[in-house]
N, C-alpha and C positions, 0 to 999 in steps of 0.2 A: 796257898796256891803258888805255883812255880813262875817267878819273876825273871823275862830275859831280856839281857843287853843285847838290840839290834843293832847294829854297826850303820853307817849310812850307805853301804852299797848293795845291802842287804835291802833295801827301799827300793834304789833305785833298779836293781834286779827286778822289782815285780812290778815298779809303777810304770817301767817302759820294755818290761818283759825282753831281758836280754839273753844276748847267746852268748855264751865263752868261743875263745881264738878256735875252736873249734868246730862250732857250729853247733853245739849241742844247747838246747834253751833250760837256762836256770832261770830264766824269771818263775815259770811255773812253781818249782822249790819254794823260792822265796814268799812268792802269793800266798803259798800255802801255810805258811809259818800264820800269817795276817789270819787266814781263816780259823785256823786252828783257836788264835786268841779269842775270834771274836764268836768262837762256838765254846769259849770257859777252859780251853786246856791248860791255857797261863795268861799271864799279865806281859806285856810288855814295858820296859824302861825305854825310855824316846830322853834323848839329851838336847839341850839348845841348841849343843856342837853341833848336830846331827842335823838340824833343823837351819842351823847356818849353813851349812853345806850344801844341804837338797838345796838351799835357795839359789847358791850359786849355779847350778845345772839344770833345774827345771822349773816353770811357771807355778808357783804355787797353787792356781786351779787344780793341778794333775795330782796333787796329793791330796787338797779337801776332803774327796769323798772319800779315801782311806781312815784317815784321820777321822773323819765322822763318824764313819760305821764304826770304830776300835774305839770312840771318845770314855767309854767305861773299863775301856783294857788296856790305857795306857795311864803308867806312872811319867812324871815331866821331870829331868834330873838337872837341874838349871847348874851352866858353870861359872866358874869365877875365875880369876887373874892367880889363885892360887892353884886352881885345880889346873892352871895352864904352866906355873910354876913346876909343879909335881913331873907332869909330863915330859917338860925339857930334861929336869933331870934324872927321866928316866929311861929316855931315850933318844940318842943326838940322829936317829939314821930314820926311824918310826915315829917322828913326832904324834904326828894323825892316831896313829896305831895306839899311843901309850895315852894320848888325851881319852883317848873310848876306853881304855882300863882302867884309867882313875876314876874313871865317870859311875863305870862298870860297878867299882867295889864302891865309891860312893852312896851309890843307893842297893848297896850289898845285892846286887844283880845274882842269881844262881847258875846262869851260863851265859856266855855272850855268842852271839850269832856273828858270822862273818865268813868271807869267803878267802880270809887273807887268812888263814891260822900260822903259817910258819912265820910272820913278823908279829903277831898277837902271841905268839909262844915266845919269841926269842926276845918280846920285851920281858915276860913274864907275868904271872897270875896267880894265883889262885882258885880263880874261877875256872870250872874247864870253859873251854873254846870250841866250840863246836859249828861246822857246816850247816845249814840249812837241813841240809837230806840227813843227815846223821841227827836229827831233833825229830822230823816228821815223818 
């Protein structure tokens, strides 16, 4: 089964269903990625990074019941002081960006989810990188 790196804005897209500087609502998109997993389309990778993050921006309540309904469709990609090592040096401008591609190939992730791809490209991958809407 098809294993993906979700990024954490990718989270936060569907847990508070947001709009781009345009008005247009990608939480929808993103929500849909969550459904898809927990209907067997794929597995999801969820990082600690990811999980420190959300914490900084939303009450942990708000993501429970995600996490619960997906609790069979998520792999956990715990990091370390090395996998933080990795990322400085591989990128001085994308910190954030190259921690989720260490993470990414870590647990050999098959595509990573993100809404950032032109700083997830110009760290570099392996992985393709893909948008929400371009997976579902």
């Amino acid at each position: 089964m098809i294993l993906i790196y979700v990024d954490t804005n990718i989270f936060l897209d569907a847990i508070k269903n947001r709009t781009n500087l345009f008005g247009k609502n990608i939480g929808k998109k993103a929500s849909k990625i969550f459904v898809e997993s927990i209907s067997c389309k794929f597995y999801i990778a969820v990082s600690t990074w990811t999980l420190h993050e959300l914490r900084k921006q939303i009450q942990p309540e708000h993501v429970k019941m995600l996490f619960t309904m997906m609790r069979k469709k998520i792999k956990i990609v715990k990091h370390d002081e090395s996998d933080i090592e990795k990322a400085n040096n591989r990128s001085n401008n994308h910190y954030d960006d190259a921690l989720h591609i260490v993470l990414a190939e870590k647990c050999s992730a098959d595509i990573i989810i993100t809404r950032n791809t032109d700083h997830f490209n110009e760290v570099g991958t392996d992985i393709p990188v893909k948008k929400p809407e371009q997976l579902v």
